[in-house]
DSSP file (Angstrom, degrees, kcal/mol; ACC not computed):
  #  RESIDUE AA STRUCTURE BP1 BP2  ACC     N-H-->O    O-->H-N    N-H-->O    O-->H-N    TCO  KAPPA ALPHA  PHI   PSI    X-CA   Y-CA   Z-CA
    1    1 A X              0   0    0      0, 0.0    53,-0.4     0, 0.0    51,-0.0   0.000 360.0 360.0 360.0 118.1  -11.9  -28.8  -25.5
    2    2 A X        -     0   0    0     51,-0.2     2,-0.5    52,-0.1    50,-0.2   0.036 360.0-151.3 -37.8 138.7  -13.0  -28.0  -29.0
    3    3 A X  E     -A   51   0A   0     48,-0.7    48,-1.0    50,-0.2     2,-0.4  -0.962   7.3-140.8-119.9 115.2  -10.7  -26.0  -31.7
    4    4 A X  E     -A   50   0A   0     -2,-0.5    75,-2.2    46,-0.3     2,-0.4  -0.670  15.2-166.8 -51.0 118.5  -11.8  -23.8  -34.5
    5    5 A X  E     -C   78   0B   0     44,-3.1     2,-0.4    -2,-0.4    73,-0.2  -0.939  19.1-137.2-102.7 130.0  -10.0  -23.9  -38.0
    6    6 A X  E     -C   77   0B   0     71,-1.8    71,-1.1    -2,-0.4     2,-0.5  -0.848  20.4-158.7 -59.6 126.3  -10.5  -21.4  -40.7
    7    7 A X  E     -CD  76  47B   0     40,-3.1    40,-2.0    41,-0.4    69,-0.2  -0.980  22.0-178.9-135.4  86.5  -10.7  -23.5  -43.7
    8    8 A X  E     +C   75   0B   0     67,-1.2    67,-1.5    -2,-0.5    38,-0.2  -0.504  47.3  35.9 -91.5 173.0   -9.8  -21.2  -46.8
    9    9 A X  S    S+     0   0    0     65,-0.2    37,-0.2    -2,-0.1    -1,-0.2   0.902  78.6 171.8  58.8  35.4   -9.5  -21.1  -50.8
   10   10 A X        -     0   0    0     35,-2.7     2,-0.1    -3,-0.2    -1,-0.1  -0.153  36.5-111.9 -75.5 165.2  -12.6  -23.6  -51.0
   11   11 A X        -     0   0    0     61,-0.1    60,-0.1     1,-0.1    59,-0.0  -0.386  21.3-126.8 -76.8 168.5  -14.3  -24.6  -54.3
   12   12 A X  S    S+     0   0    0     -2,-0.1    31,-0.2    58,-0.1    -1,-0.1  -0.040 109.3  70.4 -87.7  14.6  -17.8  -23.2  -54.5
   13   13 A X  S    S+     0   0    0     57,-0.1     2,-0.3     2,-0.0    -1,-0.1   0.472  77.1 116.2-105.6   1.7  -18.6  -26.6  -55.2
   14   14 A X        -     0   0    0     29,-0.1     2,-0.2    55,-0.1    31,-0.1  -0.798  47.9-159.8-105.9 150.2  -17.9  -27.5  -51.8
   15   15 A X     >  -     0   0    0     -2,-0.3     4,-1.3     1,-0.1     5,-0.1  -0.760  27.3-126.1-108.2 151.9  -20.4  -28.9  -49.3
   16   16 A X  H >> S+     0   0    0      1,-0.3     4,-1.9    -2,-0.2     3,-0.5   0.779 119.4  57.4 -17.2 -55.0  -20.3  -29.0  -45.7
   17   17 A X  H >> S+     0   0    0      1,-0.3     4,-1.6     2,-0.3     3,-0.6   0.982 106.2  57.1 -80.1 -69.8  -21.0  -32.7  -45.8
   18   18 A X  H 3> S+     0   0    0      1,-0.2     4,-1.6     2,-0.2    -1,-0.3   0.652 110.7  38.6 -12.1 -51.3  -17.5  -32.5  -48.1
   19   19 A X  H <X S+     0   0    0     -4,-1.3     4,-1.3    -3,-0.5    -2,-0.3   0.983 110.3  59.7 -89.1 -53.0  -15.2  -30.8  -45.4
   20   20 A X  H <X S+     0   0    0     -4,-1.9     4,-2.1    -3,-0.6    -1,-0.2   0.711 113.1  38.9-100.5 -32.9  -16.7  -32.9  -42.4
   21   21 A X  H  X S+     0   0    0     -4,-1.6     4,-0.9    -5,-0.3     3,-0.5   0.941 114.9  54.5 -95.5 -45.4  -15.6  -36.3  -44.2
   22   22 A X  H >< S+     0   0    0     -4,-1.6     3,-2.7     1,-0.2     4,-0.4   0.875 119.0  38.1 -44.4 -83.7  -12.0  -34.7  -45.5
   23   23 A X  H 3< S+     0   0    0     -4,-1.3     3,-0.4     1,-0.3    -1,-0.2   0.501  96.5  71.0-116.9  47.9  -11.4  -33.8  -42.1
   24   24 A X  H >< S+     0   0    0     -4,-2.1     3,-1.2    -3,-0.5    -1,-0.3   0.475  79.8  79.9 -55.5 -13.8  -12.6  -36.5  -40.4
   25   25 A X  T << S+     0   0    0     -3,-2.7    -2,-0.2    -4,-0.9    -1,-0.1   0.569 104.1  41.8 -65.5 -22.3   -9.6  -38.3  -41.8
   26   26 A X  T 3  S-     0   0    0     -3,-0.4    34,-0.3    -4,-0.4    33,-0.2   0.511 126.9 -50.5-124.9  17.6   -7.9  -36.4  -38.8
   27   27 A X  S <  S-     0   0    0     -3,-1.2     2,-0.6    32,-0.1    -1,-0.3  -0.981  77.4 -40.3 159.6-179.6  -10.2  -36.6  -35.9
   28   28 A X        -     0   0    0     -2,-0.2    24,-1.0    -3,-0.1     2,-0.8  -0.778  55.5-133.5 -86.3 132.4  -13.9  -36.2  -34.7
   29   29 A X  B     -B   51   0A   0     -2,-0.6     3,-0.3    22,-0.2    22,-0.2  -0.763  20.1-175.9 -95.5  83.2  -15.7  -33.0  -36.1
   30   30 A X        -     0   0    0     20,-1.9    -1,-0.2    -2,-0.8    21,-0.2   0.762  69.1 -10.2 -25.4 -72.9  -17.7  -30.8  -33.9
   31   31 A X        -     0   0    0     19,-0.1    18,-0.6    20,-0.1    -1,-0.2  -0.821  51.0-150.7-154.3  74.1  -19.1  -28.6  -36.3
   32   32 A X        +     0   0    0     -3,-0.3     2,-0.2    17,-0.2   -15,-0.1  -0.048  18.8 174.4 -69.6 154.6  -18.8  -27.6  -40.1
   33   33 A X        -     0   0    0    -17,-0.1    15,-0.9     2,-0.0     2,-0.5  -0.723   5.9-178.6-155.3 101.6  -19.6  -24.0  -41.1
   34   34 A X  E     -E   47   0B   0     -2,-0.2    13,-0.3    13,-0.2   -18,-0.1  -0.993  30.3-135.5-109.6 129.7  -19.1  -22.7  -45.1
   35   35 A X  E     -     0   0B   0     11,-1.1     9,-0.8    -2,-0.5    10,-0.4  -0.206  19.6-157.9 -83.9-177.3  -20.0  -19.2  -45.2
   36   36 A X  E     -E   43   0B   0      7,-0.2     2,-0.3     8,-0.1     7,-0.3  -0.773  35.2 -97.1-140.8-161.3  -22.1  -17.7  -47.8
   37   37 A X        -     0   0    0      5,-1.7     4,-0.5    -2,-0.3     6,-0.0  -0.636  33.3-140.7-114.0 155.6  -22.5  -14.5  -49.0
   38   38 A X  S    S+     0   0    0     -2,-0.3    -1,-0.1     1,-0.1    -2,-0.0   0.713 100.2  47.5 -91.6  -4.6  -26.3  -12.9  -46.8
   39   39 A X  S    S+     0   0    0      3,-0.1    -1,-0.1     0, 0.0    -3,-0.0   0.775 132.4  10.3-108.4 -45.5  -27.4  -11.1  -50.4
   40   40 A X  S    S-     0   0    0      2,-0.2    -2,-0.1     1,-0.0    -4,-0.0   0.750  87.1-130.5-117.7 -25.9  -26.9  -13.7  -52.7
   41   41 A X        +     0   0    0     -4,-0.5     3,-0.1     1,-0.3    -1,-0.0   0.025  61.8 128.4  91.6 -30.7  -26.2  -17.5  -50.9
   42   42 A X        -     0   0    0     -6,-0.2    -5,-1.7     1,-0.2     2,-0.4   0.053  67.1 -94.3 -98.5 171.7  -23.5  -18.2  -52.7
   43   43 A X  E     - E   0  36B   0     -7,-0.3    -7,-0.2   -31,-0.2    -1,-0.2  -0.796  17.5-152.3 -97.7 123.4  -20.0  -19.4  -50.9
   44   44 A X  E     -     0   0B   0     -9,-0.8    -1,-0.1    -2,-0.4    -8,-0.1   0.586  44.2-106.9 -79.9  -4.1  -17.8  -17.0  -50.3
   45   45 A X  E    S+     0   0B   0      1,-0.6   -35,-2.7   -10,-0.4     2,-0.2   0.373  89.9  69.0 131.7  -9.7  -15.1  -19.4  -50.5
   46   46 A X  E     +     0   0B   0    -37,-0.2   -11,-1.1   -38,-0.2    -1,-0.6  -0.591  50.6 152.4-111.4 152.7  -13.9  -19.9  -46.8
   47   47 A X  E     -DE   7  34B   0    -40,-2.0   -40,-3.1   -13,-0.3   -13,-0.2  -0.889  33.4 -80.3-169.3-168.4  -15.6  -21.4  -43.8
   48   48 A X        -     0   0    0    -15,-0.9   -41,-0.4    -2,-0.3    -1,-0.3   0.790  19.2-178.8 -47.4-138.6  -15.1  -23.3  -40.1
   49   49 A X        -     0   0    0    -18,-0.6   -44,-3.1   -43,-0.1     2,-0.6   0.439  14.3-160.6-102.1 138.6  -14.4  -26.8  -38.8
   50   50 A X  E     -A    4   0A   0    -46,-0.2   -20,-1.9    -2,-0.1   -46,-0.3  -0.724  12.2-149.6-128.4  98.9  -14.4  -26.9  -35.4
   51   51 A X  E     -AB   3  29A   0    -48,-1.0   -48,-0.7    -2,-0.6   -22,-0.2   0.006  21.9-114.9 -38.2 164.6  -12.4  -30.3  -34.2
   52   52 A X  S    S+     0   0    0    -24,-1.0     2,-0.3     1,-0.2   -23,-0.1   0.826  95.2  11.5 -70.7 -60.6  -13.2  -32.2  -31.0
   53   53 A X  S  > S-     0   0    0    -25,-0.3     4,-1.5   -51,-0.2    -1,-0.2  -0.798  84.7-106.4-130.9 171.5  -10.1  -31.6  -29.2
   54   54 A X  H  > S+     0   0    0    -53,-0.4     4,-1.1    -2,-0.3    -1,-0.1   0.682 111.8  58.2 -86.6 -11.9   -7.2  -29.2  -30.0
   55   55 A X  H >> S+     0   0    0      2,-0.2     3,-4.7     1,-0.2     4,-1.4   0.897 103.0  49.0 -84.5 -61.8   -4.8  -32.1  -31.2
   56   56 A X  H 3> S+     0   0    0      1,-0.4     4,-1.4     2,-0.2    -2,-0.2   0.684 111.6  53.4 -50.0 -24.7   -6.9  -33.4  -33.7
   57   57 A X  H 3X S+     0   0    0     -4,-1.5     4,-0.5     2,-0.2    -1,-0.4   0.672 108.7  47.1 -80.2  -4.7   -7.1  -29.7  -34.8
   58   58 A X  H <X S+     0   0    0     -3,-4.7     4,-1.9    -4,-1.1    -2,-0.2   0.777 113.2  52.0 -88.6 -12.2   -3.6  -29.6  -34.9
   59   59 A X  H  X S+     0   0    0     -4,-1.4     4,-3.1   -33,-0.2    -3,-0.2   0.873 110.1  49.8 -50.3 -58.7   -3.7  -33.0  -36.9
   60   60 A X  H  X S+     0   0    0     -4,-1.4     4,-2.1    -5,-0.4    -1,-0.2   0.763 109.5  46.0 -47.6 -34.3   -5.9  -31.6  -39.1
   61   61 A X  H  X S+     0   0    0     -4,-0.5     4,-1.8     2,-0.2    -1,-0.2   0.855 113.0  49.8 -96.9 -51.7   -4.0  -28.4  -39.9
   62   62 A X  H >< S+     0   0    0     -4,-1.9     3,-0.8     2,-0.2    -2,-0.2   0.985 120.2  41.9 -52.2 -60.8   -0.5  -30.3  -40.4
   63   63 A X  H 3< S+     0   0    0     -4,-3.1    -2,-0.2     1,-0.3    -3,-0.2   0.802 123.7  28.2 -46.4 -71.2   -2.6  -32.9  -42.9
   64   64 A X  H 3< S+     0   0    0     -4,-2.1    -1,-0.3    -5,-0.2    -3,-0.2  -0.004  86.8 116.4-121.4   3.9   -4.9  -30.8  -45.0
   65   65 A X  S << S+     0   0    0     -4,-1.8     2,-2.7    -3,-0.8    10,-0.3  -0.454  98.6   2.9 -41.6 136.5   -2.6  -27.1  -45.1
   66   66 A X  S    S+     0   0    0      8,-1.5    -1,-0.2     7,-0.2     9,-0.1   0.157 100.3 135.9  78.9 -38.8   -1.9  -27.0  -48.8
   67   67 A X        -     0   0    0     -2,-2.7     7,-2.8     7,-0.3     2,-0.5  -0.401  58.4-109.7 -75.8 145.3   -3.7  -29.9  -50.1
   68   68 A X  E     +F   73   0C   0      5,-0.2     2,-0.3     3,-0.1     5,-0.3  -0.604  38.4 172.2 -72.6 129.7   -5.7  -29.9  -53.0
   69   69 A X  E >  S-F   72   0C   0      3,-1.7     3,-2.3    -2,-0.5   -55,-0.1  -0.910  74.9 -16.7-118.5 121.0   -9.4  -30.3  -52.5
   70   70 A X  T 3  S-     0   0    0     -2,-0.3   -57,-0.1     1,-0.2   -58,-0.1   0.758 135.8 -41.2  67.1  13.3  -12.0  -29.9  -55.4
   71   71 A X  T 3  S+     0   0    0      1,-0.1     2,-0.5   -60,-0.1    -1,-0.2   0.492 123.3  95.0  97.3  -3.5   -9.0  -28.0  -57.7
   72   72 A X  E <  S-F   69   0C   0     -3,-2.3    -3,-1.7    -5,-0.0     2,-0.8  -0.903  74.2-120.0-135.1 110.6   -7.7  -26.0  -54.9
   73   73 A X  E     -F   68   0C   0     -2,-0.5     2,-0.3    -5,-0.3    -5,-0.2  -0.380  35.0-132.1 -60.9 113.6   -5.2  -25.7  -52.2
   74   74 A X        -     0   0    0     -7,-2.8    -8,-1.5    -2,-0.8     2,-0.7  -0.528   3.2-148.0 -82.4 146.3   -6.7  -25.5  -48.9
   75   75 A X  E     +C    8   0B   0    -67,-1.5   -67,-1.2    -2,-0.3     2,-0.5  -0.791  27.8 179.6-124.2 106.4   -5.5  -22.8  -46.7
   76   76 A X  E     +C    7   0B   0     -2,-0.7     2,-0.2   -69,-0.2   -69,-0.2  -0.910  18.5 135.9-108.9 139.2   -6.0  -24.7  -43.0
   77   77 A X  E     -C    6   0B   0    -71,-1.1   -71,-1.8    -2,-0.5     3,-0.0  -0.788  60.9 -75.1-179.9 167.9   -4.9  -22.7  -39.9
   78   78 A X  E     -C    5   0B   0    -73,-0.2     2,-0.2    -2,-0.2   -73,-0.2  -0.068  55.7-105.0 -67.5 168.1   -6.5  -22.0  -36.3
   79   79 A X        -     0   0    0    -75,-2.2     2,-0.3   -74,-0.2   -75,-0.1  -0.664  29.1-134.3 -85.0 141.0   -9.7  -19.2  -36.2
   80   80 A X        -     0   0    0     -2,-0.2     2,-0.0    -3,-0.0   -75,-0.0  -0.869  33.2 -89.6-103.9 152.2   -8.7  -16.3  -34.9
   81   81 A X        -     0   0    0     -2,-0.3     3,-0.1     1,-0.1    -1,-0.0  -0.295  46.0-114.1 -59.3 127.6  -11.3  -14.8  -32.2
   82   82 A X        -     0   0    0      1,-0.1     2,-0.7    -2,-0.0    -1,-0.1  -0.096  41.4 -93.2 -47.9 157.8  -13.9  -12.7  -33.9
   83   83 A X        -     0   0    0      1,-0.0     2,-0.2     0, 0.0    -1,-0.1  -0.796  35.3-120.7 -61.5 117.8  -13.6   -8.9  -32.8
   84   84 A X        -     0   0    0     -2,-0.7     2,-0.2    -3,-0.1    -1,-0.0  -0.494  27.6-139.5  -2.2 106.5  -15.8   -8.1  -30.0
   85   85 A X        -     0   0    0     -2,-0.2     2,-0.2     1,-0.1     3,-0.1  -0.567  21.7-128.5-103.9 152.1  -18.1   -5.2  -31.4
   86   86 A X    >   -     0   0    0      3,-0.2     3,-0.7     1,-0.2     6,-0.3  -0.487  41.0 -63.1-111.0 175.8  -18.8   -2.3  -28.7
   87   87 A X  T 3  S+     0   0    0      1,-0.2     5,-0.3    -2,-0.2    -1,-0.2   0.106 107.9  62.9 -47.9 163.3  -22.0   -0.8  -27.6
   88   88 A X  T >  S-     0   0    0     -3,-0.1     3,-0.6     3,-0.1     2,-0.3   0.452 101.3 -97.9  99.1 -10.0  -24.0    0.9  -30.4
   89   89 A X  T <  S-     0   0    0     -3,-0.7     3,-0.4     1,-0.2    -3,-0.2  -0.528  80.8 -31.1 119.4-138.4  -24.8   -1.7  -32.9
   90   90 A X  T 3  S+     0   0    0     -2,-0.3    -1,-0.2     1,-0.2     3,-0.1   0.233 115.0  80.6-155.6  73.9  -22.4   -1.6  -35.7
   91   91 A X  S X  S+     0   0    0     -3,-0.6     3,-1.4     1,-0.3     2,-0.4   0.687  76.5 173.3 -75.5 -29.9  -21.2    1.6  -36.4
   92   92 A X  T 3   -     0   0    0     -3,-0.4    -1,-0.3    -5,-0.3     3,-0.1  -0.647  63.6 -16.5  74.8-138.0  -19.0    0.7  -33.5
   93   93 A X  T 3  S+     0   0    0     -2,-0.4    -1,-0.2     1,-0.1     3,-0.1   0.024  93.9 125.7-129.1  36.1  -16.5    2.9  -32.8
   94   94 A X  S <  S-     0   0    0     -3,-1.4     2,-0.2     1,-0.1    -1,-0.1   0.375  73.2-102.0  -4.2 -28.0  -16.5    5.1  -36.4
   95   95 A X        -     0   0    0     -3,-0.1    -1,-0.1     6,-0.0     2,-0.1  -0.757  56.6 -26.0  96.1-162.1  -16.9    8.3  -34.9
   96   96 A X  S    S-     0   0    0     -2,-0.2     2,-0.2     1,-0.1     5,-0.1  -0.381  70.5-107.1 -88.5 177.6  -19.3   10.7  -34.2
   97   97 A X    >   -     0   0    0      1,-0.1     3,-1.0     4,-0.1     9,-0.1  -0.477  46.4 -75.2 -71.0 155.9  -22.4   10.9  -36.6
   98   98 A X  T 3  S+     0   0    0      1,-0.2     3,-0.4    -2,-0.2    -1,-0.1  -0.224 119.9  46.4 -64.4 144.0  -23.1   13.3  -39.0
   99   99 A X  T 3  S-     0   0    0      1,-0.2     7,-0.8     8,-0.1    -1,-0.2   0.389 131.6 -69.7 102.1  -3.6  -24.3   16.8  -37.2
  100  100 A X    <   -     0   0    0     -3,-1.0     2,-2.2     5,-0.2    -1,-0.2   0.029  51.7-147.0  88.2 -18.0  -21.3   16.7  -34.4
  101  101 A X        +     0   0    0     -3,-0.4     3,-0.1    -5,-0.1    -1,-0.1   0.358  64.8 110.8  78.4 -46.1  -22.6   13.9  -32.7
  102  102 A X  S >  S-     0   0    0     -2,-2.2     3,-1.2     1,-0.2    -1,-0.0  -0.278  83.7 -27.7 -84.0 157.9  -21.1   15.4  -29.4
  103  103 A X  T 3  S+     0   0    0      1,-0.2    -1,-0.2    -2,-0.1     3,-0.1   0.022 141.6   0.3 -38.1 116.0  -23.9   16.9  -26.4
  104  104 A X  T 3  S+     0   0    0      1,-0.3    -1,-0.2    -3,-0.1     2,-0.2   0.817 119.3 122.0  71.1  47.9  -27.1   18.0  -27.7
  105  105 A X    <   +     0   0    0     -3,-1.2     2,-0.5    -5,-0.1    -1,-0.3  -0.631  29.2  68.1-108.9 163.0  -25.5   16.9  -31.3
  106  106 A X  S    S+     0   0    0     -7,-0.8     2,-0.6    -2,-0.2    -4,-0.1  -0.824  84.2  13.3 132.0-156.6  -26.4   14.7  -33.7
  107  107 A X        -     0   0    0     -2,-0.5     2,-0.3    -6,-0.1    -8,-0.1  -0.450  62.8-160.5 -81.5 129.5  -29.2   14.5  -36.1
  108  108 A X              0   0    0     -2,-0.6    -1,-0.0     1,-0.1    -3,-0.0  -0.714 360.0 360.0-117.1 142.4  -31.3   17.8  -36.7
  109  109 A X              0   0    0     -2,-0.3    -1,-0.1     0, 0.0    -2,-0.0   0.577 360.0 360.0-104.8 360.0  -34.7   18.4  -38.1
């Protein structure tokens, strides 16, 4: 069964191809992810790995926690599960909308 790492404190000079051979050094590598910013592209400084099996992510986490990469200590530790976002796209559960919101509320013309 696959594990997801959060991989934090990255260069912005690192590439995918970068983190998939660093930690391959502790196992097989599903999946590489660096995220980037959706306005601009650049990397926001964080991303993924997702290991083959959950020891080799725990390999992974013991090895490369702390070590410097690129000028930088990398910040290794499991993914935590994204939030589940609830019906309504994603205002989510904000409150009501401007106008009350509540029966035969809402937006007025």
């Amino acid at each position: 069964m696959a594990a997801k790492l959060f991989v934090g404190n990255l260069s912005f000079q690192a590439t995918e191809e970068d983190l998939r051979e660093l930690f391959a050094q502790a196992g097989n590598v599903e999946t590489v992810r660096i995220i980037t910013d959706q306005f601009t592209g650049r990397p926001r400084g964080f991303g993924f790995v997702e290991m083959a099996t959950k020891e080799e992510a725990t390999k992974a986490i013991e090895m490369l926690n702390g070590r410097l990469f690129r000028d930088r200590n990398l910040v290794v530790d499991e993914a935590r599960p994204q939030p589940q976002r609830g019906p309504g796209g994603p205002r989510g559960d904000r409150g009501p909308r401007p106008g009350g919101g509540g029966p035969g509320g809402g937006w007025r013309r």
